[in-house]
C-alpha positions, 0 to 999 in steps of 0.5 A: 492497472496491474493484474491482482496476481502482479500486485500480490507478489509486488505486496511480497517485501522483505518484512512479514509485517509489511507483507501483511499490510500491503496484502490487507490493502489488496485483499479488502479494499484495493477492487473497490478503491477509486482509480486515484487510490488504486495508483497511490497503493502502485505508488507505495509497491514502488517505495523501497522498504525503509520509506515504506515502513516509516509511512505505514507506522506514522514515522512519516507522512505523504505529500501524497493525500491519496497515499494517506488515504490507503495507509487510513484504509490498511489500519481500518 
């Protein structure tokens, strides 16, 4: 698992948009998250933008449950 610090700048995108919600995630849910969940949001750090934003507006869906499950708690 990656220090908060490493994730936060990891959350920085080429977007505002993407910023703010992978920083939602972060900030409110990822320290309480299961393991699983905590390595589906590192998953998604590691998507380049294009497959990350179409994920985050339902233009895609993941294969990966645990990857919906983030994207479910980041529209909470």
């Amino acid at each position: 698992m990656e220090s908060l610090q490493k994730l936060a700048w990891r959350c920085r995108r080429g977007t505002k948009e993407l910023d703010f919600l992978m920083q939602k995630y972060l900030n409110n849910y990822y320290q309480t998250a299961s393991e699983d969940l905590q390595h589906a949001f590192e998953r998604m750090l590691d998507m380049q933008d294009p497959e990350l934003y179409d994920l985050l507006v339902g233009r895609q869906t993941s294969k990966d449950q645990n990857i919906n499950q983030v994207i479910e708690y980041i529209y909470r």
